[in-house]
C-alpha positions as CSV (number, residue, x, y, z in Angstrom):
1,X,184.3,170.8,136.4
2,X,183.8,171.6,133.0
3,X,186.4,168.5,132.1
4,X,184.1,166.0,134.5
5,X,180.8,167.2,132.4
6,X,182.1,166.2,129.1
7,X,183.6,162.5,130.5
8,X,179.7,162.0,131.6
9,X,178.6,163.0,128.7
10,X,180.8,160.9,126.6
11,X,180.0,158.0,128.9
12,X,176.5,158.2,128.4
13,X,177.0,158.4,124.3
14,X,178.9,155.0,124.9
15,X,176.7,153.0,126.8
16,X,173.7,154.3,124.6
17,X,176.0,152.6,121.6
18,X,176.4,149.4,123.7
19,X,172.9,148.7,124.6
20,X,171.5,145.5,123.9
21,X,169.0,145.6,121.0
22,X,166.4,143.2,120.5
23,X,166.1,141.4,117.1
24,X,163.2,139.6,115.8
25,X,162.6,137.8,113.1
26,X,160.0,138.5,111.2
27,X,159.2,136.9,107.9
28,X,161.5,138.3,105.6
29,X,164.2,137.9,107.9
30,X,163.8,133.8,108.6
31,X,163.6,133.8,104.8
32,X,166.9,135.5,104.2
33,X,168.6,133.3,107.1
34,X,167.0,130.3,105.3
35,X,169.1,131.1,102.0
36,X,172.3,131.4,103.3
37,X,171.9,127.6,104.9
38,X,173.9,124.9,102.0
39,X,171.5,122.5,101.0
40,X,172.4,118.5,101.7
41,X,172.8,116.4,98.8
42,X,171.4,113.1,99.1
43,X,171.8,110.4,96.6
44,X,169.4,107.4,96.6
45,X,171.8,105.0,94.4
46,X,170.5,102.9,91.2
47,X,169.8,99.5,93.4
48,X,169.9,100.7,96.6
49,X,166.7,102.4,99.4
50,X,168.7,103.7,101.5
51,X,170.5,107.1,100.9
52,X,174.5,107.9,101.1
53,X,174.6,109.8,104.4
54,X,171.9,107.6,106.4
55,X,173.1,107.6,109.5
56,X,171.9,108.0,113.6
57,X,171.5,110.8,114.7
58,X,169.4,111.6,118.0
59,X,166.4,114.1,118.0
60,X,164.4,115.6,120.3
61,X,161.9,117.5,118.6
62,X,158.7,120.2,118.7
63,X,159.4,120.7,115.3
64,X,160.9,119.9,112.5
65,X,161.2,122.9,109.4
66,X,163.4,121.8,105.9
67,X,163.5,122.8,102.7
68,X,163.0,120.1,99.6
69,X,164.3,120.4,96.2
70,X,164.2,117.2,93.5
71,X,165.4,117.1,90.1
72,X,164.3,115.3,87.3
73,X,165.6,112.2,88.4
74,X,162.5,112.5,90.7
75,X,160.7,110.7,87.5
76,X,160.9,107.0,87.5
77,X,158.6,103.6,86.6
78,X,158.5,100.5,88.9
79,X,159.3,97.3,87.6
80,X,156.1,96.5,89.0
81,X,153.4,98.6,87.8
82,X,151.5,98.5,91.1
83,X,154.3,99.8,93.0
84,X,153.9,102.9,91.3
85,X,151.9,104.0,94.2
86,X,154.4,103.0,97.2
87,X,155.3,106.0,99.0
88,X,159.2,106.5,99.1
89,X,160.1,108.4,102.6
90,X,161.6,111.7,101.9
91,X,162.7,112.9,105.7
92,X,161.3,113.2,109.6
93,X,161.9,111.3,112.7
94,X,160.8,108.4,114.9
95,X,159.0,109.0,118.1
96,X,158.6,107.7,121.4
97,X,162.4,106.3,122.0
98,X,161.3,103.6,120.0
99,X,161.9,102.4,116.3
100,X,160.3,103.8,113.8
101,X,158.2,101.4,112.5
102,X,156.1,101.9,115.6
103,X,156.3,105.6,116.2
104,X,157.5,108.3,113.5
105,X,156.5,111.0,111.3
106,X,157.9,112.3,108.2
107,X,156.9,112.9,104.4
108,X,156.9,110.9,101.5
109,X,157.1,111.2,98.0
110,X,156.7,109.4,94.9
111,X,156.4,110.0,91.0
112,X,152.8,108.9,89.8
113,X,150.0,109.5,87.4
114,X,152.1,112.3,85.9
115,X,153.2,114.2,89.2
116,X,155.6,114.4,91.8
117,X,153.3,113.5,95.0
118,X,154.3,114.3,98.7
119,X,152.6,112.6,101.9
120,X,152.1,112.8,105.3
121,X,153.3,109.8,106.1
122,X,153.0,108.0,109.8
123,X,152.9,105.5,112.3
124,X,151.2,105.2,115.6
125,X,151.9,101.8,117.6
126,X,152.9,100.2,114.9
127,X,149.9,100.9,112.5
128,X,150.5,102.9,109.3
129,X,148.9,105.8,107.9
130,X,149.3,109.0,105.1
131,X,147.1,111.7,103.1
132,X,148.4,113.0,100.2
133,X,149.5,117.1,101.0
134,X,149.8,118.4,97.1
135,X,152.3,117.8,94.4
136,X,155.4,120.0,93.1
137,X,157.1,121.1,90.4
138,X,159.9,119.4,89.5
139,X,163.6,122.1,90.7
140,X,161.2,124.0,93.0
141,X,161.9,124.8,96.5
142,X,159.4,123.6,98.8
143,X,158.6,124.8,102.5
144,X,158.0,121.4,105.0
145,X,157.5,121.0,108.8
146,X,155.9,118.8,110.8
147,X,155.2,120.3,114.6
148,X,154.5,118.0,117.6
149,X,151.6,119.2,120.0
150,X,150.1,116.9,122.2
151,X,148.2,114.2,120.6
152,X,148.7,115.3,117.0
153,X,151.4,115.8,114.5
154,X,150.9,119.0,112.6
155,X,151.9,118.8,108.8
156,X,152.7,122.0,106.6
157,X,153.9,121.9,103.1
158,X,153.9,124.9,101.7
159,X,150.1,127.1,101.9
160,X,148.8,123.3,102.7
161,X,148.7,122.1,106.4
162,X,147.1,118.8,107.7
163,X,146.6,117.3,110.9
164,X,147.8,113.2,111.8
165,X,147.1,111.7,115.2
166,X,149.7,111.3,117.5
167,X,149.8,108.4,120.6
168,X,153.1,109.2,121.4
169,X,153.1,109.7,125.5
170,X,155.9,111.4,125.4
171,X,155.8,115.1,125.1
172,X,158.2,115.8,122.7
173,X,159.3,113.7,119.8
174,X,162.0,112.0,120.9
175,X,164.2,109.5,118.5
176,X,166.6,109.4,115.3
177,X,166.3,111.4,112.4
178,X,164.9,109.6,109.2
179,X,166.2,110.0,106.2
180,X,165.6,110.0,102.1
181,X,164.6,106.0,101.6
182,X,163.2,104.4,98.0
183,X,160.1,101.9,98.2
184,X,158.2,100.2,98.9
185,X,159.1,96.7,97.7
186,X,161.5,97.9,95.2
187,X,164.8,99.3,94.8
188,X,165.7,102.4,93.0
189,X,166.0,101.9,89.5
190,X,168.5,104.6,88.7
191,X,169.9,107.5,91.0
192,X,167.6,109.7,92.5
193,X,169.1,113.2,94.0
194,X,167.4,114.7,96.7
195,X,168.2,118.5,97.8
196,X,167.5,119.2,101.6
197,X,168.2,122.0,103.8
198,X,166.9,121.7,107.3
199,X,166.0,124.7,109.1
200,X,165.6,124.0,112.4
201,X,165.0,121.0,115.1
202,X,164.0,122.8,118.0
């Protein structure tokens, strides 16, 4: 009997040990998963707008959360002095199974009037529109994510959040991944690294 006691006894220690335990994230922890994701290098090459590792990749997205990270090579002049103020595209996503040049969201970026500038940057049936969201320093890390709910596209970089209209009728955002692009009407005029680590895409 005694023998029988103890086995119960033991069993219960065990299963206590095995239970299931619940683990949220909180904000530390998100943080600490966030370092241990590699950042993606991508290259914008000296005559080129596209970058190295453009290529398709399906989304289907309520959000989208990255890092960002430039380098000096962030600092450039245009040929063309008014093209100093085209928005380059930094990273996002079309919308509406369709291309993006009719639906998408993403930032933009672009070196002017002494600052490294970053955008909302959209379009919504066809039509084109961005608001400047703040500018960083040049090695920093910098929190983005742009959320999809309803008929809006929510835009956070980091303390800084605005809000874009969205005429998607679809209720997710549902497309290809966009990625870093120079211009505008010109090409890059030297190589311009871009440091990205993406989060999530739920």
């Amino acid at each position: 009997m005694k023998n029988i006691l103890c086995l119960h006894v033991v069993c219960l220690l065990l299963f206590s040990a095995c239970k299931k335990q619940d683990v949220v994230l909180n904000e530390t922890s998100t943080k600490t998963y966030s370092s241990i994701i590699p950042f993606t290098h991508y290259t914008i090459r000296q005559g080129q707008q596209y970058c190295d590792q453009s290529k398709f990749a399906p989304i289907d997205y309520t959000e989208l959360k990255f890092v960002v990270k430039f380098d000096s090579s962030a600092i450039y002049k245009t040929k063309n002095s008014t093209n100093q103020y085209d928005i380059n595209k930094l990273y996002g996503f079309s919308d509406n199974d369709t291309l993006h040049q009719i639906y998408s969201a993403r930032f933009g970026w672009r070196w002017s009037d002494k600052a490294l500038r970053i955008f909302a940057y959209i379009y919504n049936s066809g039509i084109r529109s961005s608001k400047e969201l703040g500018t960083i320093q040049i090695g920093t890390e910098n929190n983005c994510s742009i959320k999809v709910t309803g008929g809006h596209y929510i835009f956070s970089f980091n303390n800084i959040t605005d809000t874009l209209l969205r005429t998607s009728t679809i209720n997710t955002a549902r497309g290809y991944k966009l990625y870093p692009y120079f211009g505008g009407d010109e090409t890059a005029p030297h190589d311009i690294n871009i440091l990205i680590k993406e989060i999530t895409g739920d």
